[in-house]
N, C-alpha and C positions, 0 to 999 in steps of 0.2 A: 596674420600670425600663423607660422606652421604647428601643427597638432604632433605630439611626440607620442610615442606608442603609450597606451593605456598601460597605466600603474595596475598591479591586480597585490590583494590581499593577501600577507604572510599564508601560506596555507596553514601551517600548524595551529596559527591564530584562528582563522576561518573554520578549521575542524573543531576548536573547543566554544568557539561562539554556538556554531548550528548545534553542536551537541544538546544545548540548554534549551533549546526549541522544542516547545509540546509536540508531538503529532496522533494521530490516528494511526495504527497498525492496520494494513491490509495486506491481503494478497493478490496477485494478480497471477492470472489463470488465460490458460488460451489449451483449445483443441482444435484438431484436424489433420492435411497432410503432412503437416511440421510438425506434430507429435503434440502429447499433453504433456506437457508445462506448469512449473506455477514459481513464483520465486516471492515472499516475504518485500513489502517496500513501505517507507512512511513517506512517501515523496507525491500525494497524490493532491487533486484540488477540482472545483467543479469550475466550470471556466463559463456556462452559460446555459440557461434555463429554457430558453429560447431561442432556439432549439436544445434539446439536453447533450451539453458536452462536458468530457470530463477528460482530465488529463495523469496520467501516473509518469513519471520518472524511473526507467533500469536501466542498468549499468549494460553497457554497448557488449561487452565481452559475455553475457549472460545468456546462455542458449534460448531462455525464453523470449529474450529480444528478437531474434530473427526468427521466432517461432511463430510470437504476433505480426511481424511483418507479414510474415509468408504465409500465415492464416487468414488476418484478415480478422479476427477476430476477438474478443477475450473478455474477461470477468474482472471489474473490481470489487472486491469483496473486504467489506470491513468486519475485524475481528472485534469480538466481546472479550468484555472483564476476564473470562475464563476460559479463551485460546489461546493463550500464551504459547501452550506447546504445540500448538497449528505455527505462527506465528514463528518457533525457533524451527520447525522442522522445514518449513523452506526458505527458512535463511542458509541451512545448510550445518544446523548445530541441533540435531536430532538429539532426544531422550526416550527412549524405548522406541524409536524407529528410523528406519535409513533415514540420512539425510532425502529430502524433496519426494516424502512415499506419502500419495495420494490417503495411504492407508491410518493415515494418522486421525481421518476426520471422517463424516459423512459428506459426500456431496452429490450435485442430480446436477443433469445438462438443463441448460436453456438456451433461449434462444435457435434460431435457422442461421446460417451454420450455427452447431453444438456448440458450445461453450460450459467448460465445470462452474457452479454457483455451490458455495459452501452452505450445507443445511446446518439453521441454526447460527447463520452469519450475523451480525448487526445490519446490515444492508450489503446489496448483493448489485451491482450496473451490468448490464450484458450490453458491450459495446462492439459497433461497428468502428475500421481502424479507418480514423480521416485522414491522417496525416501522421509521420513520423520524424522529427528534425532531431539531429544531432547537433548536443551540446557539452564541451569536452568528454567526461568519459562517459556521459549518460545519453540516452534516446528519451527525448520527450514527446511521447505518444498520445497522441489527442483521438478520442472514442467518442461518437455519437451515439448517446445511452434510447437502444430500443425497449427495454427492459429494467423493471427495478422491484428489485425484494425488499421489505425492510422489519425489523418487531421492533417492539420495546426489549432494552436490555443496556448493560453500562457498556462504554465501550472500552477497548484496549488502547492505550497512551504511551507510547516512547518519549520516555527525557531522559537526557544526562545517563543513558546507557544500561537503563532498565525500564520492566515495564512498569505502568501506573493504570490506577484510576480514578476516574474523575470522583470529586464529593463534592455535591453541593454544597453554595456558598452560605450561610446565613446571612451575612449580611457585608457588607463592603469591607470591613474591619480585618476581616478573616482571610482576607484574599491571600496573604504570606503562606496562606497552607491548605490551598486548593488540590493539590495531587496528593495520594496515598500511596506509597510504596506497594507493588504487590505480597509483599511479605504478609502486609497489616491489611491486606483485604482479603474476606473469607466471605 
């Protein structure tokens, strides 16, 4: 039996499904001859322990994407309950600072090559670039993590087109109202 081209999902369909998808807020950061960079992604995931690899998701047309290529190197940095405005500033929707200004946060290099690490991050990966594949309009970039910062702290959650964060469950019951709008978290 011949195979007919793969069916792919209504996109508009597809955009309001993934919308409804918790994720972590991070940043991903790269220094060197390609410049310092960082661009805002919720597209991240650890892929294996052994050895430490992790993988982020950017958009191909993102100067940071060829910045990591051509570095070699880069940071994923996840944001707490109270970077949000880390968070919009390299998404490129700044509040009291340019869009994608380093100067919105504290940060320190690590890592051989440098790499920016957000001080005061939720955790911090300083990754070597293993690999890069392109998949429609994103680069899926896989980092061998030689480095890792981490504290205690809540973290920052994207759903449904704002930020959240997590509240512990009491008990199974409660599950319908696991995320807290960040309005209602102080």
């Amino acid at each position: 039996m011949a195979h007919s081209a793969a069916q792919t999902a209504d996109r508009d369909a597809f955009v309001v499904a993934m919308r409804r998808a918790a994720t972590a807020v991070a940043v991903v950061a790269t220094s060197g001859p390609a410049g310092r960079l960082a661009v805002t992604v919720s597209a991240i995931a650890s892929v294996s322990a052994d050895p430490p690899i992790v993988l982020a998701c950017i958009n191909r047309r993102s100067p940071v994407c060829g910045a990591i290529r051509a570095n070699g190197v880069f940071t994923i940095n996840l944001l707490t309950a109270d970077q949000a405005h880390v968070a919009d500033t390299f998404a490129g929707r700044s509040h009291g600072f340019p869009p994608f200004d380093f100067a919105c946060a504290d940060w320190h290099e690590i890592g051989a090559p440098v790499a920016p690490a957000l001080d005061d991050a939720l955790c911090s990966f300083y990754c070597r670039l293993l690999e890069a594949h392109d998949a429609g309009t994103h680069a899926v970039l896989l980092g061998q993590v030689s480095e890792t910062i981490s504290r205690d702290a809540m973290p920052l959650i994207y759903a449904d087109r704002q930020y959240a964060a997590p509240r512990p469950m009491l008990n199974t019951a409660t599950m319908r109202n696991t995320l807290m709008p960040m309005e209602a978290h102080s």
